[in-house]
ROTORLO-128226 format. One line per field, with one value per residue (C-alpha): x, y negated, z; residue number from 1; residue in one letter. Coordinates in steps of 0.02 Angstrom, whole numbers, padded with zeros to 5 digits, m for minus. Layout:
BEGIN
xx = c(X, ...)
yy = c(Y, ...)
zz = c(Z, ...)
num = c(NUM, ...)
residuo = c(A, ...)
// end
This chain:
BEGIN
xx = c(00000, 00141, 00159, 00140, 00000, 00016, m00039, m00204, m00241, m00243, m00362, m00466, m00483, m00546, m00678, m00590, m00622, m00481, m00464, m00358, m00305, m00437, m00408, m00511, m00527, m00474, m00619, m00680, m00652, m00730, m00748, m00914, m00922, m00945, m01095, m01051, m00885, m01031, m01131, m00994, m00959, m01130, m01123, m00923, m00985, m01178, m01222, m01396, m01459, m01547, m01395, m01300, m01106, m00982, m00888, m00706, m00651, m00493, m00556, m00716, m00740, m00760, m00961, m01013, m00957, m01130, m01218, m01192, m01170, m01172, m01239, m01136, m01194, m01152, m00983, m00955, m00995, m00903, m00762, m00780, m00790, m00648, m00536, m00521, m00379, m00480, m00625, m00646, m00624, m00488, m00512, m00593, m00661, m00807, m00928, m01063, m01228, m01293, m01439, m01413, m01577, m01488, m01580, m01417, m01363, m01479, m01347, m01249, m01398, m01503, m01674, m01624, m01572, m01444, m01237, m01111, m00972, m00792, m00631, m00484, m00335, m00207, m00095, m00075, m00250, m00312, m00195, m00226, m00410, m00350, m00294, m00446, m00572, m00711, m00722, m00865, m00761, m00870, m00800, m00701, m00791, m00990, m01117, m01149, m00996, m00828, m00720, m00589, m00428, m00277, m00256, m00270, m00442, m00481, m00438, m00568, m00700, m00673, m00532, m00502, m00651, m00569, m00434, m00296, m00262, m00165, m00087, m00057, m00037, m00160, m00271, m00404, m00481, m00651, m00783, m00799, m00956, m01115, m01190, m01309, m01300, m01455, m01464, m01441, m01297, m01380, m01318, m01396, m01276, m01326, m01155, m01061)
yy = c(00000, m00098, m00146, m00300, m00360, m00510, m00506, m00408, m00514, m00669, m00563, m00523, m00708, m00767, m00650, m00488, m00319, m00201, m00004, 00036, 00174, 00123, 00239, 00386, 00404, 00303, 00112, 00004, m00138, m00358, m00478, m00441, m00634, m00663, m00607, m00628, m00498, m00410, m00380, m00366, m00200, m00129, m00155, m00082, 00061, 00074, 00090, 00109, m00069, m00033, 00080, m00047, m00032, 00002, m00141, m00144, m00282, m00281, m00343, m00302, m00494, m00490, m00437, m00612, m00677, m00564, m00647, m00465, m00500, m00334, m00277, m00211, m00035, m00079, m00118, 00038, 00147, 00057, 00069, 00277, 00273, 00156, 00130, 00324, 00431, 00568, 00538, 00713, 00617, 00515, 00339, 00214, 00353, 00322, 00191, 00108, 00064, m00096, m00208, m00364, m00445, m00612, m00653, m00714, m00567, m00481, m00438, m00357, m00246, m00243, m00246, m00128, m00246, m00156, m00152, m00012, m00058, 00022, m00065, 00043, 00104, 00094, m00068, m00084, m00093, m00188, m00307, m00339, m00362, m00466, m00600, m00567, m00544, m00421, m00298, m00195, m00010, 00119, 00244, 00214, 00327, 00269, 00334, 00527, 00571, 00634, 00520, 00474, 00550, 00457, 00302, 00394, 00452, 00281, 00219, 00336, 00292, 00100, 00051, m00151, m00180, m00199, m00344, m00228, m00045, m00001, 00171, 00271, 00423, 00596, 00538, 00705, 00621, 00628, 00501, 00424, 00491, 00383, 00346, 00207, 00117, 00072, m00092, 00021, 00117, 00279, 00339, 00424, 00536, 00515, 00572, 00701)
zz = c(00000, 00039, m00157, m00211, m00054, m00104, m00259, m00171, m00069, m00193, m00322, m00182, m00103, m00294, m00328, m00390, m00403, m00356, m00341, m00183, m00053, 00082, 00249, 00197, 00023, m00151, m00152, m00277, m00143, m00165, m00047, 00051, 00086, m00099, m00201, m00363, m00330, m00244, m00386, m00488, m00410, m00401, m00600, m00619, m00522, m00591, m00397, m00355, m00305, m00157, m00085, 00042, 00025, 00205, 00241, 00294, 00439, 00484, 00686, 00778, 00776, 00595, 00633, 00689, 00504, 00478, 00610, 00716, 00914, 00996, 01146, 01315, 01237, 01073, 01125, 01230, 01092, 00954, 01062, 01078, 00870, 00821, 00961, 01054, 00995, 01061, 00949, 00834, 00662, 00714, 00771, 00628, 00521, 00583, 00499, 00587, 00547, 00629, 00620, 00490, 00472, 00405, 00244, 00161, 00162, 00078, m00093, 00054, 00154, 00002, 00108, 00218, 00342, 00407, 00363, 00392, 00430, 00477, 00553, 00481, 00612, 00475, 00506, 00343, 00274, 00434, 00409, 00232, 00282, 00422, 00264, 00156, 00269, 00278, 00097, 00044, 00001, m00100, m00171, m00316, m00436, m00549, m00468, m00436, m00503, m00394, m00302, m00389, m00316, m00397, m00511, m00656, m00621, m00584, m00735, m00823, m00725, m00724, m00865, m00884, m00794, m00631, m00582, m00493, m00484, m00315, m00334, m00161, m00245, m00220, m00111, m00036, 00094, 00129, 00151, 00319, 00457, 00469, 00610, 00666, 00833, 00907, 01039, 01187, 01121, 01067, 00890, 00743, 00641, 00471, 00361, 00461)
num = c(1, 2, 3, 4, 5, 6, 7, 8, 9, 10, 11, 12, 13, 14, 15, 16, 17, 18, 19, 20, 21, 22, 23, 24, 25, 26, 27, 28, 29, 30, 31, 32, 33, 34, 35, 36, 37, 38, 39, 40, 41, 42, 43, 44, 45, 46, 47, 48, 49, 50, 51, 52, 53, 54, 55, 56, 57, 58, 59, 60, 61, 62, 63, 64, 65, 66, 67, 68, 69, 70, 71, 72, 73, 74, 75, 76, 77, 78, 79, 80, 81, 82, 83, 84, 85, 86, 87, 88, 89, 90, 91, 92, 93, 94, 95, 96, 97, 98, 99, 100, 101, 102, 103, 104, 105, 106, 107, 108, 109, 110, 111, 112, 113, 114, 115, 116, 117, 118, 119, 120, 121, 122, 123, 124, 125, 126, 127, 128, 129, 130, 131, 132, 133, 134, 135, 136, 137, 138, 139, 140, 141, 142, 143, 144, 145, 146, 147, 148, 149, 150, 151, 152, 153, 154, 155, 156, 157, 158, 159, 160, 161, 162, 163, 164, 165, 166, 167, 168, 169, 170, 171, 172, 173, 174, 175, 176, 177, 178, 179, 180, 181, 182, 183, 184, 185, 186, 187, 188, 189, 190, 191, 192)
residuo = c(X, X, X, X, X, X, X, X, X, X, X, X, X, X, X, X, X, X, X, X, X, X, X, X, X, X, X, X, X, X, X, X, X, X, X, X, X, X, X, X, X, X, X, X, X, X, X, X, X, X, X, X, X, X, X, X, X, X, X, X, X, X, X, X, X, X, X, X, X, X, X, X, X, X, X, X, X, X, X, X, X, X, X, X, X, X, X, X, X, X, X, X, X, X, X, X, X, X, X, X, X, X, X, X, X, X, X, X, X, X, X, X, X, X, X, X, X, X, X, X, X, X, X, X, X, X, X, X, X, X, X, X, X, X, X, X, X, X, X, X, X, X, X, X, X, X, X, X, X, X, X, X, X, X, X, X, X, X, X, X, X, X, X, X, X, X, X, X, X, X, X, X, X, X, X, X, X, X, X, X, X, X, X, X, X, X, X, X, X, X, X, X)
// end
């Protein structure tokens, strides 16, 4: 990842679209604070519209950029997902589903009012996120087809249509757990 971040980071702060290791799996990855890069990605990626994206923050303060304050609860079990080495998937593979019902951010939540997002424990990644701020992170692959696991499959998928390629090599990951976090802390899995 460590290849040319600046570069990254500049395509990402003007609106571009970039394919990149994320810390799971191989994203299509835009600014999630600007809808045109937004949309821009749904169409790359012919991604259902009414399918919200996960967001990657690079810091758990990152959720009051979406108008998110969480609860005592909230916090205690956010902490047990992203911050506990002990945690079964590792800590930050975990992305979590929390109530948005901000109607400016309706090209992020899509209606559903509701975001997922995850906070990354590589230093890398969080620290590029740290400089571009929050990114929305599907899957870099169109819709109901396979993940793509390299740049090369990438390429097939998405060609010029995307600003910057970021190769990290085979990447067999899998896609991160779901779960949603109610107000009082209890959790629905939803992606295992």
């Amino acid at each position: 990842m460590k290849q040319n971040i600046a570069n990254t980071i500049e395509i990402l702060k003007k609106g571009g679209i970039v394919v990149m290791p994320t810390d799971t799996i191989y994203g299509i990855v835009a600014s999630a604070l600007d809808s045109l890069a937004v949309d821009n990605v749904y169409e790359i990626r012919k991604r259902a519209p009414e399918k919200p994206c996960i967001i990657l923050i690079g810091d758990i303060e990152d959720l009051k950029k979406f108008g998110i304050i969480l609860s005592e609860e909230q916090k205690t079990a956010v902490k047990k997902y992203w911050f506990t080495q002990s945690s079964v998937e590792g800590p930050g593979s975990v992305s979590v589903i929390l109530y948005c019902p901000e109607e400016k951010f309706t090209y992020l939540h899509r209606g559903t009012n509701t975001l997922a997002f995850r906070l990354p424990q590589n230093a890398d990644l969080q620290q590029l996120l740290k400089e571009t701020g929050p990114l929305i992170a599907p899957s870099a692959n169109t819709e109901g087809m396979s993940p793509a696991k390299n740049i090369a499959e990438a390429k097939k998928y998405f060609g010029e249509q995307v600003d910057l390629y970021v190769d990290g090599g085979e990447i067999t990951g899998k896609a991160s757990k779901i779960i949603e976090l109610h107000k009082d802390g209890s959790v629905s899995i939803l992606r295992g």
